[in-house]
N, C-alpha and C positions, 0 to 999 in steps of 0.2 A: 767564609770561603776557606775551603783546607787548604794549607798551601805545603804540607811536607807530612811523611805517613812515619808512623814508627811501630815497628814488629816487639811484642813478646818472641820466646825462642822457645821455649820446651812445651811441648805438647799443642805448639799451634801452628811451629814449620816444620818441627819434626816430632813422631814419635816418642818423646823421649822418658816419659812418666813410666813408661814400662822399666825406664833401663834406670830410674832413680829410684823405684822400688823393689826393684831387684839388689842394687847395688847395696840402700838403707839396710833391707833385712840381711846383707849377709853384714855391712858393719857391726850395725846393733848387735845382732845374735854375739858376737864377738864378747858384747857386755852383759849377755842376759836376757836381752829384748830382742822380744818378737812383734813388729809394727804391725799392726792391725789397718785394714780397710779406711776405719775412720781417721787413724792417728797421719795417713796419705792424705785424705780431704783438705783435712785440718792446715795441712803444712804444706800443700800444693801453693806453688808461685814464692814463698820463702826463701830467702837465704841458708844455705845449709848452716850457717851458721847459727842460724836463729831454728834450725830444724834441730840441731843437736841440743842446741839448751830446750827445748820443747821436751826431746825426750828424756833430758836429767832432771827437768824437773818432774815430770813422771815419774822416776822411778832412779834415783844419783846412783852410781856405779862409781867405785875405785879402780884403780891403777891404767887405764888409757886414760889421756886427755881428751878435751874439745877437740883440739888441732889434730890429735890422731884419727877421732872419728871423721872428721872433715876428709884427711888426706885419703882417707881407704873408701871413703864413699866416692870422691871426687875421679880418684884413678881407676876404678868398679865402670864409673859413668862413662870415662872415656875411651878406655876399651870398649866396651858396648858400642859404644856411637862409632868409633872405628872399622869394629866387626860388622855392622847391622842397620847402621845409622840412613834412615833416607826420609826423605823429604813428603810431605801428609797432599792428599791430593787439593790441587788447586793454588799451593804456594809459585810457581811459575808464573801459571795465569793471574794472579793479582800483581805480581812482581811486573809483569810486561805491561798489565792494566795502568801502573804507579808509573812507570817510566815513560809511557805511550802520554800519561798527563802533565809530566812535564816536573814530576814532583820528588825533590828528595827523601831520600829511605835512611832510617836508621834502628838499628836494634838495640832493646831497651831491655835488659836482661835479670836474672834476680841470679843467673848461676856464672862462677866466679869467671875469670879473662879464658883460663885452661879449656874450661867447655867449653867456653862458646865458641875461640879458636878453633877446638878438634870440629865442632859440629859446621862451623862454616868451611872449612877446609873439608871436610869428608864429603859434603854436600856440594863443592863448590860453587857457593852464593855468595861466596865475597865481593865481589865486582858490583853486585848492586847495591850498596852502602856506601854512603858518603861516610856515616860513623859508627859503630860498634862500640857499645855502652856496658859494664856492670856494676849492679847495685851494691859490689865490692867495694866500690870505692865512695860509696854512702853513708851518711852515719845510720840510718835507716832503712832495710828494706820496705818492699811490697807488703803489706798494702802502705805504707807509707809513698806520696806521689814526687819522691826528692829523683829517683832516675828517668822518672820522665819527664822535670822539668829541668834537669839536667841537659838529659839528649836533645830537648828541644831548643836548649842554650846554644849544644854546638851547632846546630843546624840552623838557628840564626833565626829562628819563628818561635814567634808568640805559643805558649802552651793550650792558647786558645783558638788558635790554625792549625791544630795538628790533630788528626786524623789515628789514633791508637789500636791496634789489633790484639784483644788479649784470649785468653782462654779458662783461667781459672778466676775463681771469684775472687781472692785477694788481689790480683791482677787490675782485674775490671775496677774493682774500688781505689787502686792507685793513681788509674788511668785518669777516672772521672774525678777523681781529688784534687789532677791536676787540671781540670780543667777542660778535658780535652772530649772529642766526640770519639764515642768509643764505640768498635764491632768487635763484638763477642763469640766465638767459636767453643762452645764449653763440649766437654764429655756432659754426654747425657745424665751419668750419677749428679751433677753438679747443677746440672741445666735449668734446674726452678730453685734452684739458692740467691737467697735477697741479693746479694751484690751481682750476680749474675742480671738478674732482673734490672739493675740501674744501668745497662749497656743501652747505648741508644739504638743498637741493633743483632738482632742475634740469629746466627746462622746456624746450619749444622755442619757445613762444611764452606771453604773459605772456594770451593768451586761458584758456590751462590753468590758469592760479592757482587753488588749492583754498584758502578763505578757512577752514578750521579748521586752516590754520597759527598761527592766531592764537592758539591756546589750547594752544598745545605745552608 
């Protein structure tokens, strides 16, 4: 029986994979690097932290830091979400579906406190969370399952009552790492990627959610 749901946030309540690829490629270029199609796949649902060592080890660049490319990708993202930022169709409708059953929300994040503050503030969804999560404060991101057994710490349920919404395949494999029953909302480029496939259920749009997943 689910008894509490927890959200991913980039690219499955908002938009947002447009505004971290846009952001990366003007960083990067900063060093040299021009992010490819695949080198987005690859690093969707990460840590920017673990995105930036991704691309040093590709290809190590002198004179900015980790920390510098962090902060120019991070303040790139939130301006975007500021200017642009809204909400993917049918995040409302499962948000009133969660609450109508009676079930606490929490968001389970791999991008650092800044974003996700701008993006629920700009969206004004705060209200329906009891807690707001990032994998910042993990020793581990996605696909490592340590923030969603986390969030599910604070909300006080079992990792195995929790009901998980992700959209990227390293996502979906943290989710289920923890344990949890997962619905999957992938981009189509993504959408027959093995870890995509271990979702127990996958949509194309989170307008589809059939709410007697709740009583699986």
């Amino acid at each position: 029986m689910i008894k509490a749901v927890i959200f991913d946030m980039d690219g499955l309540l908002i938009d947002s994979e447009p505004f971290w690829r846009e952001a990366e490629t003007i960083a990067f270029q900063t060093v040299g690097i021009t992010p490819t199609t695949d080198d987005f796949n690859r690093t969707m649902g990460h840590r920017i932290s673990e995105v930036v060592e991704y691309y040093y080890h590709q290809q190590p660049w002198e004179g900015a830091s980790h920390k510098d490319l962090e902060a120019l990708v991070i303040d790139k993202v939130i301006e975007l979400v500021k200017e642009k930022g809204e909400l993917l169709p049918g995040v409302h409708q499962v948000f009133d579906i969660c609450e109508q059953a009676g079930l606490p929300m929490a968001i389970a994040s791999s991008s650092y406190d800044d974003v996700i503050n701008a993006v629920v503030d700009a969206t004004n969804i705060r209200h329906y969370f009891k807690h707001i999560y990032s994998a910042e404060h993990e020793p581990y991101g996605k696909p490592h399952p340590g923030v969603y057994i986390t969030a599910a710490g604070l909300l006080g349920v079992s990792p195995t009552q929790c009901l998980a919404f992700e959209d990227s395949p390293n996502g979906v494999l943290a989710a289920k790492a923890a344990k949890m029953y997962c619905v999957a909302v992938p981009e189509p480029e993504v959408k027959s990627h093995k870890f995509i496939q271990t979702a127990d259920v996958i949509l194309d749009s989170l307008e589809d959610f059939d709410p007697d997943v709740f009583s699986r």
